[in-house]
KOLMAR-714418 format. One line per 2 residues: number of its first residue (from 1); for each residue x, y, z of C-alpha. Coordinates in Angstrom, 2 decimals. Layout:
residues N
NUM = X:Y:Z | ...
***
This chain:
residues 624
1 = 0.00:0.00:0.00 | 1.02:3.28:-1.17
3 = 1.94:5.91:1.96 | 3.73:8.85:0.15
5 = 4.07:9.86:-3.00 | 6.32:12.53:-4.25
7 = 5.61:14.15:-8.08 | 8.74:16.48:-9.52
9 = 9.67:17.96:-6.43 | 11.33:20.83:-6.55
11 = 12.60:22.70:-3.97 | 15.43:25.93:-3.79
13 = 16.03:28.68:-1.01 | 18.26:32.00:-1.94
15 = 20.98:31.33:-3.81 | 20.99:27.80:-3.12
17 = 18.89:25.25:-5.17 | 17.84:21.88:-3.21
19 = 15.93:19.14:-4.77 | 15.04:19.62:-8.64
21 = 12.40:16.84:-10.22 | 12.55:14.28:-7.47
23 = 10.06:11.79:-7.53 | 9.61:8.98:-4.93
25 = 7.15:6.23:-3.83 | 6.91:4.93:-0.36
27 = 5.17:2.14:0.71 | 3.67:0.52:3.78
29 = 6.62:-1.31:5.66 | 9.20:-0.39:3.61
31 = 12.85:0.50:5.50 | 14.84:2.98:3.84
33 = 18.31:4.32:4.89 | 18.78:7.69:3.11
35 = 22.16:8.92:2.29 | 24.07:11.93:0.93
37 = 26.24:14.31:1.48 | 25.61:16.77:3.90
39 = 23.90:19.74:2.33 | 22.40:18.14:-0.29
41 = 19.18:18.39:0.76 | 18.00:15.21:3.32
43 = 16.33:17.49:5.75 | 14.28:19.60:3.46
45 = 13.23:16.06:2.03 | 11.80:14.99:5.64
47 = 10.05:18.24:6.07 | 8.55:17.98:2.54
49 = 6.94:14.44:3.33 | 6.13:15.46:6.64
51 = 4.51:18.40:5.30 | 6.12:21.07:7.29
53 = 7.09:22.79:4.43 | 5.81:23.09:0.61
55 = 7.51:22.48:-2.18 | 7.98:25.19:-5.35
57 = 7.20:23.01:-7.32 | 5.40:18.96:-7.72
59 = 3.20:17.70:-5.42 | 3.08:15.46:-2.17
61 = 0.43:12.57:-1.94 | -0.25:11.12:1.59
63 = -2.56:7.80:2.73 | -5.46:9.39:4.26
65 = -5.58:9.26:8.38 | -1.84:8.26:8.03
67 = 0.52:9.66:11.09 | 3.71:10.57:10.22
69 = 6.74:10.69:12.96 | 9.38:12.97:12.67
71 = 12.73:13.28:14.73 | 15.24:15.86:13.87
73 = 18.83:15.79:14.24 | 18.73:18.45:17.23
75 = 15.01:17.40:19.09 | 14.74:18.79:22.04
77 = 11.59:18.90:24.18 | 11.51:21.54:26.92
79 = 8.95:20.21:29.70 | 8.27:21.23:33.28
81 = 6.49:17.41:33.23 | 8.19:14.42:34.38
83 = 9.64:11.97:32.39 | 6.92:9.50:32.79
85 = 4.32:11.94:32.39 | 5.51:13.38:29.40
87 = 5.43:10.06:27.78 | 2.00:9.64:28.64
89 = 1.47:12.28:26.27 | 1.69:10.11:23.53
91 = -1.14:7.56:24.81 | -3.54:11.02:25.39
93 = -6.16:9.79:22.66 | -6.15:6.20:25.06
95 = -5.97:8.27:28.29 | -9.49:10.32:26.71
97 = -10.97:6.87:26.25 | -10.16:6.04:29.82
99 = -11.59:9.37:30.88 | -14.84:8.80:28.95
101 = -15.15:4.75:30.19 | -14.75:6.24:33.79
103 = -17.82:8.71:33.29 | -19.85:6.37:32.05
105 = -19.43:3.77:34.59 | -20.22:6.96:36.43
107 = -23.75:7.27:34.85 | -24.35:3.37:34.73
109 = -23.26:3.77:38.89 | -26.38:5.92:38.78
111 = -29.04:4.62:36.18 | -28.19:0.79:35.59
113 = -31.03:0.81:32.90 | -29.69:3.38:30.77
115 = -28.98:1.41:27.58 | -27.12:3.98:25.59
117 = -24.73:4.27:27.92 | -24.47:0.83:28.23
119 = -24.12:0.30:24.83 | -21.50:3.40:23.93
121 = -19.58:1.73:27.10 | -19.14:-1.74:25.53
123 = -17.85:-0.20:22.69 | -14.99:1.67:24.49
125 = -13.92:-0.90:26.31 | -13.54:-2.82:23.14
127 = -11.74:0.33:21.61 | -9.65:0.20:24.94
129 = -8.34:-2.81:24.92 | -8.02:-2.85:21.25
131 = -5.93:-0.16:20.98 | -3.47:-1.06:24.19
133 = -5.34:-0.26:26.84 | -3.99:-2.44:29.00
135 = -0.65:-2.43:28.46 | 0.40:1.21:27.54
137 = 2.60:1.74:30.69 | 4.46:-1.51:30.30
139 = 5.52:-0.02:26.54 | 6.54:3.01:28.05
141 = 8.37:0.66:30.38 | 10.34:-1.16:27.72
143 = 10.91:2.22:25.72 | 12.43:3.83:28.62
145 = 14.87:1.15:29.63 | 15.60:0.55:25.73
147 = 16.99:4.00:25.20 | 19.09:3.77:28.21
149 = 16.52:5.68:31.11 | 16.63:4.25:34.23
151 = 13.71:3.72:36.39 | 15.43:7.04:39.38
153 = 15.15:8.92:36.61 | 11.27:8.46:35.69
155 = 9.79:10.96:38.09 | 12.76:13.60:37.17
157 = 11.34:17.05:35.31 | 12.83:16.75:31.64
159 = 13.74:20.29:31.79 | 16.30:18.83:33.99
161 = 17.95:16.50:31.62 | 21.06:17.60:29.41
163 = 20.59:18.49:25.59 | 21.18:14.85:24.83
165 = 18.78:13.18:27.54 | 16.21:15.55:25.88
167 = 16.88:13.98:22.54 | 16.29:10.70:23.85
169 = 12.94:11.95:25.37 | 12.08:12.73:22.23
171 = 12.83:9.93:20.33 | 11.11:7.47:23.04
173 = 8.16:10.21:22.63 | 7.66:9.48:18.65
175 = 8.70:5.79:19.06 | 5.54:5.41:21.73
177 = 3.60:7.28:19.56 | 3.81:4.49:16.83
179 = 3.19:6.20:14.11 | 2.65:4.57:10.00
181 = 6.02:6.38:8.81 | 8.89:7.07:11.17
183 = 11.76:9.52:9.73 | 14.47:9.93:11.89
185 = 17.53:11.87:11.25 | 20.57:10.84:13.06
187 = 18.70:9.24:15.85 | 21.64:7.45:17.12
189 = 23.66:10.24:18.07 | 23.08:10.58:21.83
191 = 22.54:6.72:22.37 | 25.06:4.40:23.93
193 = 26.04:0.95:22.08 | 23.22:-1.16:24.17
195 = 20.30:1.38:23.24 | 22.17:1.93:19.50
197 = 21.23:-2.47:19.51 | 17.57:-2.20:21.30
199 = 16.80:0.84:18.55 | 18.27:-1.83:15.48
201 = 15.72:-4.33:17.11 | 12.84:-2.45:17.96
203 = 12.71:-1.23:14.27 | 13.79:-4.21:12.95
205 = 10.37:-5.45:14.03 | 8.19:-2.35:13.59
207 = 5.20:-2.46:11.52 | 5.38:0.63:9.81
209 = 7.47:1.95:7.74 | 11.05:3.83:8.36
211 = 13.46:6.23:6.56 | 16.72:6.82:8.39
213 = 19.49:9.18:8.05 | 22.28:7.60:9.99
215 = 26.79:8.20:9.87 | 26.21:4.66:12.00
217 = 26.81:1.62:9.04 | 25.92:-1.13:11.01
219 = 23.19:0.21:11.80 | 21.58:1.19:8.85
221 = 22.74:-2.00:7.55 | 20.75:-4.24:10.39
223 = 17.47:-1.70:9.71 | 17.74:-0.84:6.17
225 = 16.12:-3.34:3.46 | 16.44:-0.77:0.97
227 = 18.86:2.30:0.47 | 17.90:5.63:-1.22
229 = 20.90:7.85:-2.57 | 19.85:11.50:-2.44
231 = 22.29:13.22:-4.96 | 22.20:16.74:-6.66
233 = 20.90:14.84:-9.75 | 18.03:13.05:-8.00
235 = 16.81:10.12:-5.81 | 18.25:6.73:-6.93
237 = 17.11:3.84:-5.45 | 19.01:0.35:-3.99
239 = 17.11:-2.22:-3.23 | 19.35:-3.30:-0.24
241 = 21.13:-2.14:2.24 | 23.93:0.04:3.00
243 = 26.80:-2.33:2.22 | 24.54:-3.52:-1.06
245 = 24.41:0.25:-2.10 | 27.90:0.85:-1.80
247 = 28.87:-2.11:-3.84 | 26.15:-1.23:-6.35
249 = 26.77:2.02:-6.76 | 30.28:1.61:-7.18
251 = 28.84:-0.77:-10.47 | 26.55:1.48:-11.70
253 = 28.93:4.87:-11.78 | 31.47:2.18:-13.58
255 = 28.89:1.69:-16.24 | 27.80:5.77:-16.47
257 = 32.12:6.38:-16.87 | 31.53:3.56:-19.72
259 = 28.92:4.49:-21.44 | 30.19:8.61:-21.35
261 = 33.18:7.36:-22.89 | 31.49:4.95:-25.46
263 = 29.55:7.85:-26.20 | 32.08:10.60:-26.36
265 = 33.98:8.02:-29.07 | 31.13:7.91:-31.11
267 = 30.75:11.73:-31.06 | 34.04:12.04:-32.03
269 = 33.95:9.61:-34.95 | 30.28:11.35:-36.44
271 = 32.48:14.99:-36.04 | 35.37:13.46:-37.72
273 = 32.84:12.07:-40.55 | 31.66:14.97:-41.12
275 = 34.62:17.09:-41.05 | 35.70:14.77:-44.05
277 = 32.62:14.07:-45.97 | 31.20:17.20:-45.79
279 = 32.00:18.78:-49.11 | 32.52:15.63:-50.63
281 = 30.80:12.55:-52.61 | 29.20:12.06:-49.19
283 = 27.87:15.70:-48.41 | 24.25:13.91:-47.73
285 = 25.40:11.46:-44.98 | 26.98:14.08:-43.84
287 = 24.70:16.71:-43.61 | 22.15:13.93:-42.01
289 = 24.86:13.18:-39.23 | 25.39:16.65:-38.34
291 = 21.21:16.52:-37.56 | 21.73:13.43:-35.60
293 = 24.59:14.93:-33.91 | 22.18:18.03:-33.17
295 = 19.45:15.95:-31.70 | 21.61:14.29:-29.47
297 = 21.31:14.86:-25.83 | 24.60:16.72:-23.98
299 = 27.06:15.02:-23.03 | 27.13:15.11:-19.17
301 = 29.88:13.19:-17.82 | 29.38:11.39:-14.44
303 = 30.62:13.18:-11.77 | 30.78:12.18:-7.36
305 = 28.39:13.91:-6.19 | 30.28:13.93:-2.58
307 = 32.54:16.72:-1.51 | 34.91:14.81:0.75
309 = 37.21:16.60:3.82 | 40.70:16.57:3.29
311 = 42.07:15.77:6.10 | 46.02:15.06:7.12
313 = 46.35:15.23:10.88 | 49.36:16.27:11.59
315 = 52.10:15.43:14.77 | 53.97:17.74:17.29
317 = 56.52:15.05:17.00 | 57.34:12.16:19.24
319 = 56.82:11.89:22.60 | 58.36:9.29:25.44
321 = 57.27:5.87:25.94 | 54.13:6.01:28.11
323 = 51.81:8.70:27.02 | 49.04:8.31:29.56
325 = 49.25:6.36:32.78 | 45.94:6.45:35.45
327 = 46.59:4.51:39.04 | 43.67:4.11:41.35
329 = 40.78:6.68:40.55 | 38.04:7.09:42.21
331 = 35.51:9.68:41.36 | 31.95:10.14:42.76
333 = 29.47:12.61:41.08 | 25.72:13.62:42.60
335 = 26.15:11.16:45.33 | 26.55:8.63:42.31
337 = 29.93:6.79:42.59 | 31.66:6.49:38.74
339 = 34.76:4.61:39.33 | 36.33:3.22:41.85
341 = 40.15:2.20:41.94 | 40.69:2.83:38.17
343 = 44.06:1.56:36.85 | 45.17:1.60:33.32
345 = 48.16:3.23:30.77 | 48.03:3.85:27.26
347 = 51.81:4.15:25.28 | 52.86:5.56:22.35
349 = 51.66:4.67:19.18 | 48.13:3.19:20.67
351 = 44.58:3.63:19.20 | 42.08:3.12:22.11
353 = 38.38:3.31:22.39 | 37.00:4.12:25.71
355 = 33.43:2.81:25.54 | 30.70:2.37:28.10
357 = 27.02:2.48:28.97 | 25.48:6.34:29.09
359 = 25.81:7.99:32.18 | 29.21:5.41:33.32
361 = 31.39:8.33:33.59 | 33.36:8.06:29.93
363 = 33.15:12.03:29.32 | 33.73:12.53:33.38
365 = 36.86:10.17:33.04 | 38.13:12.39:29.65
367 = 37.24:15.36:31.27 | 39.85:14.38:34.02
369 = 42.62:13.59:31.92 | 42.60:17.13:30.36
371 = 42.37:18.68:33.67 | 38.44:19.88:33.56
373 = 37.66:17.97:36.17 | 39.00:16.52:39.37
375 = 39.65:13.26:40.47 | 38.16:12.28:43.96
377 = 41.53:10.35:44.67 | 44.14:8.49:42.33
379 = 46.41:9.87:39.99 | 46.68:11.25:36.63
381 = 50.29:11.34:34.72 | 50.59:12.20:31.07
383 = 54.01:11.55:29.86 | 56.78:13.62:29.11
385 = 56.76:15.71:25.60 | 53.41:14.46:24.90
387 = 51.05:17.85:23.59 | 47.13:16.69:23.42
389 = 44.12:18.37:21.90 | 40.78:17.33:22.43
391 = 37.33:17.56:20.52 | 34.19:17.76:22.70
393 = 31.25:16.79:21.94 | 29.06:19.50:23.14
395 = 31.30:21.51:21.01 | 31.84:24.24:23.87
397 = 34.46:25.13:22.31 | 33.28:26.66:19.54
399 = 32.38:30.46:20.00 | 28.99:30.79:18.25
401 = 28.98:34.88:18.06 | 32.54:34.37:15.83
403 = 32.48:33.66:11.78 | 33.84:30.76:10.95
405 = 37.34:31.74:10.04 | 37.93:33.88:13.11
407 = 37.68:30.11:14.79 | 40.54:29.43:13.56
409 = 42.21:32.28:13.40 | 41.99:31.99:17.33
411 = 43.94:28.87:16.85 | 46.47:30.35:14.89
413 = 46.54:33.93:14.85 | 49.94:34.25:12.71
415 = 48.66:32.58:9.87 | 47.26:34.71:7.04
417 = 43.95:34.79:5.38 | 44.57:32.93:2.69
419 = 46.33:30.10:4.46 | 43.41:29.87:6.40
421 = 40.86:29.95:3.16 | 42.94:27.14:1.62
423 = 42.37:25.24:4.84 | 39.24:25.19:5.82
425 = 38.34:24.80:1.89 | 39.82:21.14:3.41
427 = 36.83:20.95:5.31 | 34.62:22.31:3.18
429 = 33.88:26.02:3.90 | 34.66:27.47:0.43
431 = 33.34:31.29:-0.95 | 31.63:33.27:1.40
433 = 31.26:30.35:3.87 | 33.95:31.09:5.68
435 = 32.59:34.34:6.79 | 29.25:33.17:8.09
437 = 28.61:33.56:11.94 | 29.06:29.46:13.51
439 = 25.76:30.17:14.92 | 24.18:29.71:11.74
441 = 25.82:26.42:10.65 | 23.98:22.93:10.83
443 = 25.58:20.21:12.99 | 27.67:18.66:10.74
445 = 28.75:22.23:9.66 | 29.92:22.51:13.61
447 = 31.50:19.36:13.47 | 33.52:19.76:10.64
449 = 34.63:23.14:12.30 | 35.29:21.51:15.63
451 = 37.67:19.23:13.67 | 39.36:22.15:12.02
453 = 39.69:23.78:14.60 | 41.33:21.00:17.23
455 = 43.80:19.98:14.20 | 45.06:23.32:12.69
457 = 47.96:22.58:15.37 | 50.08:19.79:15.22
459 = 49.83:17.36:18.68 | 51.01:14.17:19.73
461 = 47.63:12.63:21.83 | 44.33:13.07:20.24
463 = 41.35:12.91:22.64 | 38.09:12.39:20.73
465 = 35.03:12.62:22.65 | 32.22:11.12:19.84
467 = 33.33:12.94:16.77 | 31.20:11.08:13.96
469 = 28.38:12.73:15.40 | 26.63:14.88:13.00
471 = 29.08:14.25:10.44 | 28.28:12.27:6.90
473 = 29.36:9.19:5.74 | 32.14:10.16:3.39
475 = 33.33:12.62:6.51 | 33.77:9.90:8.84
477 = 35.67:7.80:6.38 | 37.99:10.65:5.69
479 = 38.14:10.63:9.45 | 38.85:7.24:9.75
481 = 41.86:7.17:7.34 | 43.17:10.15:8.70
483 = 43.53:8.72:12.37 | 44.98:5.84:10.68
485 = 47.43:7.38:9.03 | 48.50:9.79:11.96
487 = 51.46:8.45:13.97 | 50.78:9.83:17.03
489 = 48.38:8.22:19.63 | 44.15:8.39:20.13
491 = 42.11:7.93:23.07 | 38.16:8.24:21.52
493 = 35.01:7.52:22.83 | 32.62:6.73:20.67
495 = 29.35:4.38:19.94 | 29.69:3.73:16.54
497 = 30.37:0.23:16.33 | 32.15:0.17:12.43
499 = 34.15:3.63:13.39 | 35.87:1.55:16.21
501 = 35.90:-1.49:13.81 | 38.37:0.65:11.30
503 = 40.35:2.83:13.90 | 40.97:0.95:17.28
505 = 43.48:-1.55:18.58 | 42.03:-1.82:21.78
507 = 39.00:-1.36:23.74 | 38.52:0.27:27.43
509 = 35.46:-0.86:28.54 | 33.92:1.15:31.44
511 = 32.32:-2.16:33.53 | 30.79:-1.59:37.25
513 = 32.63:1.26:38.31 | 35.91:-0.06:36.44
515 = 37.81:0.08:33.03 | 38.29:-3.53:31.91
517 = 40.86:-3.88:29.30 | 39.99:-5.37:25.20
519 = 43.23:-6.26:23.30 | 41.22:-5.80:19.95
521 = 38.82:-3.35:18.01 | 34.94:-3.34:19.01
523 = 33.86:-6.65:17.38 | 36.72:-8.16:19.60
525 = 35.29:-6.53:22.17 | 31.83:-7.76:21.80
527 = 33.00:-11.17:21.18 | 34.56:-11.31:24.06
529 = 31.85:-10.17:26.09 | 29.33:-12.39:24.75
531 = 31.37:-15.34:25.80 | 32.14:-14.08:29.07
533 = 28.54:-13.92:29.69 | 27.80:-17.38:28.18
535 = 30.06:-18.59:30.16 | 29.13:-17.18:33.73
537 = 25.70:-18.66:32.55 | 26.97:-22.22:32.46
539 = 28.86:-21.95:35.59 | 27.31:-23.58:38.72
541 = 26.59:-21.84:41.68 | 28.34:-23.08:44.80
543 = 26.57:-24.49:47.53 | 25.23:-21.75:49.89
545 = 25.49:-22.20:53.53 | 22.18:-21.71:55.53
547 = 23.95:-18.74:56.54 | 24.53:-17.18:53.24
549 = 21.10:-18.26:52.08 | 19.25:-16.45:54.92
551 = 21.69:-13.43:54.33 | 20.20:-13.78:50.45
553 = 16.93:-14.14:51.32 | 17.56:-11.14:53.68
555 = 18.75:-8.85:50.38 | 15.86:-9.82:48.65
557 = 13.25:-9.06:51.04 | 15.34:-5.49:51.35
559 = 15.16:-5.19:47.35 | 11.16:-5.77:47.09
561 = 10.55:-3.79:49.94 | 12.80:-0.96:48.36
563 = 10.79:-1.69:44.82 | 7.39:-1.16:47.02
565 = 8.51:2.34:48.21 | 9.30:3.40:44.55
567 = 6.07:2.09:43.47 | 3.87:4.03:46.04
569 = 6.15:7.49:45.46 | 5.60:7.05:41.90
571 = 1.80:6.09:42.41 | 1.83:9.19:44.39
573 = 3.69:11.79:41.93 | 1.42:10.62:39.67
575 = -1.67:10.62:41.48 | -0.40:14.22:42.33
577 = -0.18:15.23:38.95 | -3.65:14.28:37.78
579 = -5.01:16.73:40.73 | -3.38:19.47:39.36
581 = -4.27:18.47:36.25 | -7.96:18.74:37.19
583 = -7.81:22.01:39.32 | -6.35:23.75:35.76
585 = -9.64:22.19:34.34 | -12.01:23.72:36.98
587 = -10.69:27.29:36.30 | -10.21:26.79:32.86
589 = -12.78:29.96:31.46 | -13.50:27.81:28.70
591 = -15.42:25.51:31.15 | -17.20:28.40:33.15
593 = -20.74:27.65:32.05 | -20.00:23.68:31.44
595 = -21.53:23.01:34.91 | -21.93:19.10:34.45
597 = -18.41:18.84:33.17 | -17.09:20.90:36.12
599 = -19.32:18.75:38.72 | -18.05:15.83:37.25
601 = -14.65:17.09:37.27 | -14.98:18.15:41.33
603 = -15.90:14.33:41.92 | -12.78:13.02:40.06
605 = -10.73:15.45:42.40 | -12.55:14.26:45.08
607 = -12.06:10.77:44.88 | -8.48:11.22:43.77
609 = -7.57:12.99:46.62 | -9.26:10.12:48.84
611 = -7.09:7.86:47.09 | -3.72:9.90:47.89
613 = -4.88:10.25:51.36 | -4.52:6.36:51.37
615 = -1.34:5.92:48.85 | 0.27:8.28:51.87
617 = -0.86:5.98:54.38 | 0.92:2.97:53.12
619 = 3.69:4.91:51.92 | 4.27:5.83:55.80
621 = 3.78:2.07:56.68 | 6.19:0.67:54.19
623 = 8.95:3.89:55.41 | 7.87:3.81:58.98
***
């Protein structure tokens, strides 16, 4: 079944054309990864099919009643709600249902005869139940823990949570919502590798259907049944995914180079005939060539439609044998212990990748090493001659009032301006880009800058806090051979699996408070992992002493009776919540004159404060 359906778009914005004739049909369940290079137009293309903006010209057909989910690269949702109640926003058509069933029951309470109602409640329990009714919490549940959101942090306001909490808000937020199209851009950027795998699965078997714009190659590769290459010239599609398209496409421009050059040889011979023939025996075949030759379409010849960085990272020179060494940290943060006893060393030469769940402490630890940040006890030695620069992903480095090549004229303020033009042309601000404010640039724009700007001077120790993010394929690959071609040493964090893959050595893993040590890239690492836990599956438990048993059973009965008080605070919050919920109702001025909705509304209060009154009551037993 057809969902979308895009005529001749065409698209441009001031002095900058977009998308010109593109044409695309999407179907029900289809999974697309969408590529190109940054720039060429991927984000106007979401907000075309999502219908926040209109194309100049073509047209956009949608499935009628169809919902369409959008994420952008940068979603943020500013709340004053809690977590768990903002998430209940997406079940608000199930929660009116509820409302309405509780009403009714209500008026049935009242007049047990009254067939209508009986009849118009039947039906919405049916709807109820048919639409989730029953088991909308345990979703949000299973969302929550799948992007990484632990069960303290349910009842926390989201305007509380960082810029990349928020975005995971968000994305649980549309994911709940289940819509019949999901486009996300990027929506891997602020997970960690154990949500990045729940994501691949939870798509993997979603209903609808999905377009992705991902820099993350497995994963578009374990989502993606079919790959559409968004080019200056057009939409082409693959039907498979991304490793399929790259092969394929690689085939395809082979055969556009052959047949431009098959075709430029024949052009060549019909001149040359008629240069010869054409005041000769043969002036008529000549003549009728040179109107072939005129009816002939232009020769275009194929042409990468991918501006690629340039990048050649270069060294401060050599430093001493040990480059980083760390002996017994310890670091606490909020109450919240991150490590404890941390030992490890990384020498010269080395590629690491420091990896661990969100929230373990990886940026804390990096933070440490570069002197941000203070360790609670333990020391921190960086070797002798050893000159680091490090890339942050929050980018706070970046000065957002300057243009961009002020950035790095900060950086290197005896350099002249056309030193500078020729370099950041290496990243791809050319013309007048290099005088536009950084405020104003997208996020792979920023990135790209943030690069520049952290290797305009030579270092030794590269410290690379999760720099694919935002950035394009082709970007990251540049990346990748440039850190594999510099001579110096790399500490990077990052959650994309195939970046570690084609860059690291070995793996620092952070593991219950600790930093376990990989001698391998990532798929080493996971390996590894997955045996380990295999293996501790198959061992047998040693026989417990009556002792230890009752001191288990002890712990247990301390864990369910810690799980009860969570319950009844969170019972409570939300119990809370739906009172002041109701007392905005009853002086909403919209409701002045509904007087049976407002004495309907004054019993709900009623009986919900009744049943805090008693959720406080057993909340004082179980903490008395």
């Amino acid at each position: 079944m057809r969902q979308v359906y895009l005529e001749n778009i065409h698209k441009s914005y001031p002095n900058r054309h977009i998308l010109s004739g593109l044409s695309w049909q999407i179907n029900h369940g289809e999974k697309y990864a969408l590529v190109g290079r940054n720039g060429v137009g991927k984000t106007t293309l979401f907000r075309i099919i999502k219908g926040e903006i209109t194309p100049d010209e073509g047209s956009v057909l949608r499935a009628k009643n169809q919902k369409i989910g959008y994420m952008p690269q940068e979603a943020e949702i500013e709340s004053g709600k809690t977590l768990w109640l903002e998430l209940l926003d997406a079940f608000s058509d199930l929660l009116a249902i509820k409302d309405e069933i509780k009403e009714l029951e209500d008026t049935i309470a009242e007049n047990a005869d009254d067939q209508a109602a009986l009849e118009k409640y039947g039906k919405l329990q049916e709807e109820f139940e048919i639409k989730g009714g029953f088991d909308y919490e345990e979703k949000i549940k299973i969302v929550l823990l799948g992007l990484g959101f632990p069960e303290e942090v349910w009842l926390k306001e989201v305007k509380k949570f960082s810029g990349g909490e928020k975005n995971r808000v968000f994305l649980a937020k549309i994911l709940l919502e289940e819509p019949d199209l999901l486009l996300l851009d990027e929506p891997t950027n602020y997970l960690d590798i154990e949500s990045t795998q729940w994501l691949e699965e939870y798509l993997s078997a979603f209903k609808g259907s999905v377009i992705i714009v991902s820099h993350d190659r497995y994963f578009m590769n374990r989502v993606a049944q079919k790959t559409a290459e968004l080019t200056s010239r057009g939409l082409e599609i693959y039907h498979g995914n991304f490793d399929f398209y790259e092969k394929e496409s690689e085939i395809r421009h082979r055969l556009a180079q052959k047949a431009y050059e098959h075709k430029a040889e024949e052009i060549e011979r019909i001149k040359d005939f008629i240069q010869k023939n054409i005041a000769g025996q043969k002036t008529k075949q000549a003549q009728s060539r040179r109107k072939m030759l005129q009816k002939m379409d232009p020769l275009e010849k194929p042409h990468e439609d991918i501006q690629k960085m340039k990048l050649d990272i270069q060294s401060s020179g050599r430093s001493w044998q040990k480059i980083l060494e760390i002996d017994g940290l310890s670091k606490s943060f909020d109450h919240k212990q991150l490590f404890n006893d941390v030992s490890f060393k990384i020498e010269r030469g080395e590629k690491v990748g420091l990896i661990g769940p969100n929230g373990s402490g990886k940026t804390t630890l990096i933070r440490m090493i570069t002197g941000q940040a203070e360790a609670d006890s333990g020391e921190i030695n960086i070797g002798n001659n050893v000159e680091y620069t490090y890339y942050d992903q929050e980018l706070v480095g970046l000065d957002m009032d300057a243009d961009v090549i002020d950035v790095i004229w900060e950086e290197k303020p005896q350099a002249l301006a056309e030193e500078l033009r020729s370099y950041l042309g290496r990243f791809l601000f050319t013309g007048e880009d290099i005088f536009r404010p950084v405020k104003s640039l997208s996020g792979g724009e920023k990135s790209r800058l943030s690069l520049a700007k952290i290797f305009v001077n030579p270092a030794n120790f590269l410290i690379l806090d999760e720099p694919t993010n935002h950035l394009d394929i082709p970007s990251v690959k540049m990346l990748e051979q440039a850190l594999n071609d510099f001579n110096g040493t790399v500490l990077v964090i990052s959650h994309d699996r195939y970046f570690l893959d084609n860059t690291v050595k070995k793996i620092y893993a952070v593991e219950n408070r600790n930093v376990r040590e990989y001698l391998g890239n990532f798929s080493y690492y996971w390996e590894k992992r997955m045996q380990r836990e295999q293996e501790a599956l198959k061992k047998p438990r040693k026989k417990e002493s009556s002792d230890t048993k009752a001191a288990w059973e002890k712990l247990k009965d301390q864990r369910r009776h810690q799980k009860r008080v969570k319950r009844a605070e969170h019972q409570i919050v939300l119990t809370e919540a739906k009172i002041e919920e109701i007392e905005a109702m009853l002086v909403d001025p919209d409701l002045a004159s509904d007087w049976e909705k407002l004495a309907s509304l004054e019993k709900e209060k009623a009986e919900m404060e009744k049943m805090l009154e008693g959720l406080y009551e057993d909340y004082e037993e179980l903490t008395g």
